[in-house]
N, C-alpha and C positions, 0 to 999 in steps of 0.2 A: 177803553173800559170793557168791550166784547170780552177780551183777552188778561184780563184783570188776574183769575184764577192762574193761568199759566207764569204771568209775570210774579205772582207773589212766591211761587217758588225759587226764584232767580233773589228776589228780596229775603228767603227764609235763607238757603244757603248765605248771601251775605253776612248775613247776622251771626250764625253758626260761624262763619270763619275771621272777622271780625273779633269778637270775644274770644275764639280760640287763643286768637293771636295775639292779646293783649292780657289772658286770663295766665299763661305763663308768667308776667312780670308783675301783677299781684300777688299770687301764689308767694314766688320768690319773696315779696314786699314784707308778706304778712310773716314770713318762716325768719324774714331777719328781726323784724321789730318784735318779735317774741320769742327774738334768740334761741330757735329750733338747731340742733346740732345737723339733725338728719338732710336740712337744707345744701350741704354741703357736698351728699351725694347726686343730687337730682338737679343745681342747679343750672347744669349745662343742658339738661336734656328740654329744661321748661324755656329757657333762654332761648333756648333754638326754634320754638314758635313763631318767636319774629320774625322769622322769615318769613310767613307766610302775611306781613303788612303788604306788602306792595299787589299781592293779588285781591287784597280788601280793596284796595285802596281803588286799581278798576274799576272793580265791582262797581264799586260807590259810583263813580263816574256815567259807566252805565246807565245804572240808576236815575242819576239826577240827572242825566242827556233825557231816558225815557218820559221823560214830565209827567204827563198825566197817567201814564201803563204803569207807574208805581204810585202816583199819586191821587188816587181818583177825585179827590176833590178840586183839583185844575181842572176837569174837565165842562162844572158849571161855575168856575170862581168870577166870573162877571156877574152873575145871576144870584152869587148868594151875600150878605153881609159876613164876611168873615175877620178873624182879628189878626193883626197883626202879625202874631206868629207864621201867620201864611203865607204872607208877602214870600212868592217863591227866590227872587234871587238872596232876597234874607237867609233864606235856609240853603240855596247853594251854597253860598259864603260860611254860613254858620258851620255848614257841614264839612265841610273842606280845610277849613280853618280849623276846628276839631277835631278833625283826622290826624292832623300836622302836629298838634301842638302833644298828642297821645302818643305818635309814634316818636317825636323826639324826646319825650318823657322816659320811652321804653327802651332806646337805645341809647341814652345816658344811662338809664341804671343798671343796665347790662352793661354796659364800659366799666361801671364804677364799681360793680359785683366781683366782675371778672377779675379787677386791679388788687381788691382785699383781697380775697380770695388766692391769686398767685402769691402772697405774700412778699410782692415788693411795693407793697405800700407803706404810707405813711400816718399819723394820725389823724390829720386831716383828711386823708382817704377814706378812712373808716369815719369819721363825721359826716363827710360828705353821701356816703352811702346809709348813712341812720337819717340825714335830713331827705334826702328822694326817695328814702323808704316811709318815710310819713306820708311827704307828697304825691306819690303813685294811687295809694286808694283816694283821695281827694279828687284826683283828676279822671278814675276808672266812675267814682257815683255822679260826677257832672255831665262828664262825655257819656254815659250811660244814660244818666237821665234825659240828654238830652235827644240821642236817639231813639230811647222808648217811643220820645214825643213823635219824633219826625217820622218814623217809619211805621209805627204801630197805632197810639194811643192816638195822634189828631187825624188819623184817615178816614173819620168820622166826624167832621167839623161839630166842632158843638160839646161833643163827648169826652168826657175828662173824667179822671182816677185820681185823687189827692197821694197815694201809693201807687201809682204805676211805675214811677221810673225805679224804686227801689224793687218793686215787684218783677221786673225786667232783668235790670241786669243781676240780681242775685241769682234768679233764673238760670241765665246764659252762665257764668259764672260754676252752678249746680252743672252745668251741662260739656265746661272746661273740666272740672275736677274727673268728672266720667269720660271724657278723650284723652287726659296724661294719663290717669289710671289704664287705659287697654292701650293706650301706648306705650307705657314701661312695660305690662306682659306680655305685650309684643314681642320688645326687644329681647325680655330675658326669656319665654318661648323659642326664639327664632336663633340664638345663641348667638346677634351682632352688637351685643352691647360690648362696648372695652372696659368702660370704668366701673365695677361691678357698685352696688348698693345692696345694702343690709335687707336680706327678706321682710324686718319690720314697716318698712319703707311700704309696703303696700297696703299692711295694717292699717298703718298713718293714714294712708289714702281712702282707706273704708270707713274711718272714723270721719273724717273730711265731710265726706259723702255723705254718712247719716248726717251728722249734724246740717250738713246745707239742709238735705231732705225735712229736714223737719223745720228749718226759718225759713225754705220756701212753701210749707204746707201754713205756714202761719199766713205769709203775706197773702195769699192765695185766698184763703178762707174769711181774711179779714176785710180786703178790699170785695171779694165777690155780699158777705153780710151784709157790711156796710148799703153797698147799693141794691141788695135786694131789698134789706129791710125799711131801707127810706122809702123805695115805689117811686122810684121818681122817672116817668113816664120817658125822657130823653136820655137817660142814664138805662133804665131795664131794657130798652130799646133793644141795642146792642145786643146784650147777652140773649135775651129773644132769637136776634136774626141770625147768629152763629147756633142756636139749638136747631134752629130750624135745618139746616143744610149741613150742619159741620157739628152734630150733638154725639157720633158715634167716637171722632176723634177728639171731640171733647172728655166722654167720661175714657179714652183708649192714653190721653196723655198724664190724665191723673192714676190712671194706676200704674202708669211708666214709672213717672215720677215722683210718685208718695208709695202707694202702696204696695208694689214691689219689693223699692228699696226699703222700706223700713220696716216692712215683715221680713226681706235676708238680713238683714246689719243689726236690727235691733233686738230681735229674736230667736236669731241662728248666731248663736256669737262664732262655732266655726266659719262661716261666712266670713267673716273681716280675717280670715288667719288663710284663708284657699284660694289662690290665684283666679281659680276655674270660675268658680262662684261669684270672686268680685267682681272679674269680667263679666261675667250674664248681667248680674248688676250694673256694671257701668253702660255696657249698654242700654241697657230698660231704659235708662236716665239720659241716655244722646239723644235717645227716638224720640225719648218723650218730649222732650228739648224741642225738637224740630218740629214736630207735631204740634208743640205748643204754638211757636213763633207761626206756624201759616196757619192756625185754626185764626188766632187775633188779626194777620193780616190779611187773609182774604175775606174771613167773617165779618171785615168790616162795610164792605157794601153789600147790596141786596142776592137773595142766592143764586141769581138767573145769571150770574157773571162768574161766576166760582162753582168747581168741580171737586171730586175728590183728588186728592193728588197721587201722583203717578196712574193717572188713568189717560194723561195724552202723551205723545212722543216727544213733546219739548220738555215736562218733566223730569224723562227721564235721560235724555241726553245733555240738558242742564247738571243736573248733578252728578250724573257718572262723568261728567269733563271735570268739574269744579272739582270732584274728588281726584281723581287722577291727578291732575294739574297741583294740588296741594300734597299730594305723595310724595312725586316727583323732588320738589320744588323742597320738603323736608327732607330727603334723601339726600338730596344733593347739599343740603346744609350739613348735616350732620356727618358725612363723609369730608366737607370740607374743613369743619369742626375736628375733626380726626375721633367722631365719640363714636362712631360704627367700624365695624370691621369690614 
C-alpha cells in the first residue's frame, strides 16, 4: 500500500497499451460495418496493433501476481465485508480469461479482414467478416466494462458508477483514435510508409477525434452530476479524496481532453485538414488519456500513498521501458508485415 502511487503507474501504462492494442480492431470493425471505403487504406497499419497483445498480456500478469500493490483493497479484505466481485481468484480468472477470449476475437478478424480484402475470398468470407464485425464491439463494451470494474472503479470497495465502464472504455478508445492518428503522421513524416493513403484519411481521423471528444465530455459530465447532485456521502467521497491530492491533474486532463480538442476540431476547421495541428491535438488527448487513468487509480486510496507522477524514478523508468519495448515490438511488426520501408 506504501508504494500504491508508483504501482498505479505500472497499472496506467497497462491500460494505455491494452486498449491501444485492441482499439485498432474496433476501429477496423466500425469502418467495415459502416462500409467506410477509406478503411481499405489503413487497415494493415490499425491490424498491426496486435502485436503489441502479448506485452498486455504480461503486464496483466504482473499485475495480478502484485495483489494487493495494485489492489489495495486486499490489503484489509479479511477485515472488511465485501461482495463477491472481489473474491480475488474470481477476478484472476475473470481477467485472464478475458484477456484470451479479446485477443482471439482480434486475431480472427484480422485473419478474416486480411482474406476479403486480398480478394481470394469467398462469400462466405465476406459474411464471415460482417458477423465478427458486429461481434468485436460487443466483446471490446464487456471486456471494457469489465476492467473499468477491476482496475479502476472497485478499488474503492463500496464505490460504484452506474456509467463507468462506458465512461472508461470510450475514454481509452478517445485516447486509441489519438495514437493511430500521430502514428500515421509519423509514418507519412518520416517517409517509411509503403502503401500510401489518401491525405483525407487524417481528416477522417479529426473528425473521429471531435466526435469521441464530445461523447466523452458527455459521459464525463453526466456521471460526475449525477453523483454530485445526489450528495451521496460514499459516492462524493471519492471525488473529494482525488481533489484533495490529485485536483491539478484533474482540471490538466480535462482540458487535454475536452477542451483543447474541441476548441482545434471544432472551431479551427483548418485544424482537421493540417497534419501538424492534428498532431498537437492528438497528443492533448494521449496525455490526457493517461492522466486521466492514474488520477482514478491512484485517487482511489487516501493521499498519503499517491504522489504526483513522474516525481519518483520508478515512474519514469516504468514507462520509458514500456514505451520502448512497444516501439520496438511495432517496428518489428510492421517491417515483417512488409508496410514500412
Amino acid at each position: 500500500m506504501e508504494f500504491f502511487g508508483s504501482w498505479s503507474i505500472l497499472t496506467t501504462n497497462f491500460l494505455i497499451v491494452l486498449y491501444v492494442a485492441i482499439g485498432g480492431v474496433l476501429l477496423s470493425s466500425i469502418l467495415v460495418l459502416v462500409n467506410a471505403q477509406w478503411r481499405y487504406q489503413v487497415y494493415g497499419y490499425a491490424a498491426a496493433f496486435n502485436s503489441l497483445l502479448p506485452i498486455a498480456f504480461i503486464m496483466l500478469l504482473v499485475l495480478l501476481f502484485n495483489g494487493e500493490s495494485t489492489f489495495p483493497w486486499l490489503a484489509d479484505a479479511e477485515n472488511q465485508h465485501l461482495s463477491g466481485w472481489h473474491n480475488y481468484t474470481f477476478l484472476v480468472a475473470r481477467e485472464i480469461i478475458g484477456f484470451f477470449i479479446v485477443a482471439a476475437t482480434c486475431v480472427y478478424f484480422c485473419k478474416m479482414q486480411k482474406k476479403v480484402i486480398s480478394r481470394e475470398s469467398s462469400a462466405k468470407d465476406k459474411a464471415n467478416l460482417k458477423f465478427i464485425a458486429v461481434i468485436v464491439p460487443f466483446v471490446y463494451v464487456f471486456y471494457g466494462t469489465m476492467v473499468a470494474w477491476d482496475f479502476e472503479m472497485t478499488l474503492t470497495p463500496g464505490w460504484h458508477s452506474a456509467i463507468y465502464g462506458a465512461y472508461h472504455f470510450l475514454s481509452n478508445f478517445h485516447g486509441f483514435l489519438a495514437c493511430f492518428s500521430l502514428f500515421l503522421i509519423y509514418l507519412d513524416l518520416s517517409g517509411k510508409r509503403k502503401k500510401p493513403y489518401d491525405a483525407r484519411v487524417l481528416n477522417f481521423m479529426a473528425q473521429l477525434m471531435l466526435g469521441f471528444t464530445i461523447l466523452w465530455t458527455y459521459f464525463y459530465f453526466s456521471q460526475y452530476l449525477l453523483i454530485w447532485y445526489g450528495r451521496l456521502p460514499d459516492e462524493v467521497a471519492r471525488f473529494s479524496s482525488m481533489d484533495e491530492g490529485l485536483g491539478l491533474l484533474w482540471t490538466t486532463f480535462l482540458v487535454f481532453k475536452f477542451v483543447i480538442p474541441f476548441t482545434a476540431l471544432a472551431a479551427i476547421t483548418a485544424a482537421r485538414h493540417n497534419p501538424i495541428l492534428i498532431g498537437a491535438v492528438a497528443c492533448s488527448i494521449l496525455a490526457g488519456t493517461w492522466l486521466e487513468r492514474y488520477v482514478w487509480i491512484s485517487g482511489s486510496v487516501d493521499s498519503q500513498y499517491y504522489h504526483m507522477p513522474f516525481t519518483h524514478w520508478f515512474d519514469v523508468v516504468v514507462t520509458v521501458t514500456v514505451i520502448v519495448i512497444c516501439s520496438v515490438v511495432m517496428h518489428l511488426g510492421l517491417r515483417r508485415r512488409a508496410m514500412i520501408k
